[in-house]
N, C-alpha and C positions, 0 to 999 in steps of 0.2 A: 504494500500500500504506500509506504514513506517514499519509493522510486522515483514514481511521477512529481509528488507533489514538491518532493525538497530538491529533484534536477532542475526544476522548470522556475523555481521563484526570484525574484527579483532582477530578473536580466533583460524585463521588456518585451514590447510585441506583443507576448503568449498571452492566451486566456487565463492559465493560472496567475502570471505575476501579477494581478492585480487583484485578487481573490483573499479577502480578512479572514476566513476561516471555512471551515465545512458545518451545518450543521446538521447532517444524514451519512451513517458509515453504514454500509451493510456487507459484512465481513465475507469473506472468503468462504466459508463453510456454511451460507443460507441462501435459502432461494425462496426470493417472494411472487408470488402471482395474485396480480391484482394491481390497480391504477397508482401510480405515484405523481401527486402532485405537491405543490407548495412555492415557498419562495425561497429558502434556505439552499446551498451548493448542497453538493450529493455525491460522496462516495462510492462506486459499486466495485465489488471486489467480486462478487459472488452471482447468482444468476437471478433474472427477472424476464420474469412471462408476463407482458402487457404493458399501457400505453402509460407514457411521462409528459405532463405538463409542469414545469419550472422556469420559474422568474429567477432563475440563476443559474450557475455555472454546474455541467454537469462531468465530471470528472468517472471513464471508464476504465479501469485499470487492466492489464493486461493479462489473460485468462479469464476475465468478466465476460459475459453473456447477457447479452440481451435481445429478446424476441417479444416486437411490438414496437408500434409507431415513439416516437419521438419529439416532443416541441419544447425546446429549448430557450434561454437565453445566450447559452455559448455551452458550447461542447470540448473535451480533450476525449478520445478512442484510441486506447491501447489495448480494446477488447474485441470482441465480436458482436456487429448489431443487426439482425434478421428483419428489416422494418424499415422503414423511409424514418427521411433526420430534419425537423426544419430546426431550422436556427434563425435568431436575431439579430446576432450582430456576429459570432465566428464560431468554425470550424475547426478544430485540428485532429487530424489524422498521425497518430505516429507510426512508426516502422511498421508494428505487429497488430495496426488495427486492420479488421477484418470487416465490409460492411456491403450489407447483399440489400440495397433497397434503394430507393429516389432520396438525392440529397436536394434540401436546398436550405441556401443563407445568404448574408450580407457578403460573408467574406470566408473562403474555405482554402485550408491551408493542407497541402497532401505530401508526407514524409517519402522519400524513397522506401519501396518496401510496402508500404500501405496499398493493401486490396480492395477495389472497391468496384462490384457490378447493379449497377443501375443506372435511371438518368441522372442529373445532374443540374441544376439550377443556379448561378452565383450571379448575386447582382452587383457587385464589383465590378468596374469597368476594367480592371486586371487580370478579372477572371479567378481559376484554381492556380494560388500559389504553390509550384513545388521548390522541397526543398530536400539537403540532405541533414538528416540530424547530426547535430555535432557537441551537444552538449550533451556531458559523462553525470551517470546518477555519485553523488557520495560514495558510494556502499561498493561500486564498482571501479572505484577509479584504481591505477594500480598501485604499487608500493610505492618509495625509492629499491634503488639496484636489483 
């Protein structure tokens, strides 16, 4: 869970670095089915069957599942999503996201590596930004010598 959230903080651009906290985790070892809505960001470690409405940022962690539509205020996908994606204002796709459904948003940003079959909608007049990831999680970075 710590991966995403403490690689991506405070270095700009990204949806997370601008994110004061989570207030939804739902761990690695639960699967909820049934609707998630609120205003509060959102952790998913774990799986969910069915549709998300959020007034905030919706953080997918990688091994995460999701099957069912999506609307959003900003999205990060380090997981797999079975379902069309709207978003408000962004997008990101990392390396290992996985996502079988219609995206659309303001602005969608696609990792080298990032799978993604369906249509496609970006109202950015720049289009799907891609990119290559370059920034290293803590936990992985490597020693000295």
């Amino acid at each position: 869970m710590r991966g995403l959230l403490f690689r991506y903080r405070n270095r700009g651009r990204r949806v997370l670095d601008d994110v004061q906290g989570f207030g939804t985790l739902l761990g690695s070892g639960t699967r909820l089915v049934g609707e998630l809505e609120g205003a509060d960001s959102c952790i998913v470690n774990g799986a969910v069957e069915g549709n998300c409405r959020l007034d905030a940022v919706l953080l997918l962690n990688e091994g995460a599942r999701w099957t069912g539509s999506l609307n959003v205020r900003s999205a990060v996908v380090a997981g797999t999503i079975e379902g069309d994606i709207t978003v408000q204002e962004k997008l990101e796709l990392t390396p290992t996201a996985r996502v079988f459904g219609a995206v659309s948003g303001a602005q969608v940003a696609m990792a080298a590596g990032a799978v993604h079959e369906g249509a496609m909608h970006v109202a950015s007049p720049s289009g799907v930004v891609h990119f290559e990831e370059k920034r290293v999680s803590r936990r992985r970075r490597p020693g000295p010598g």
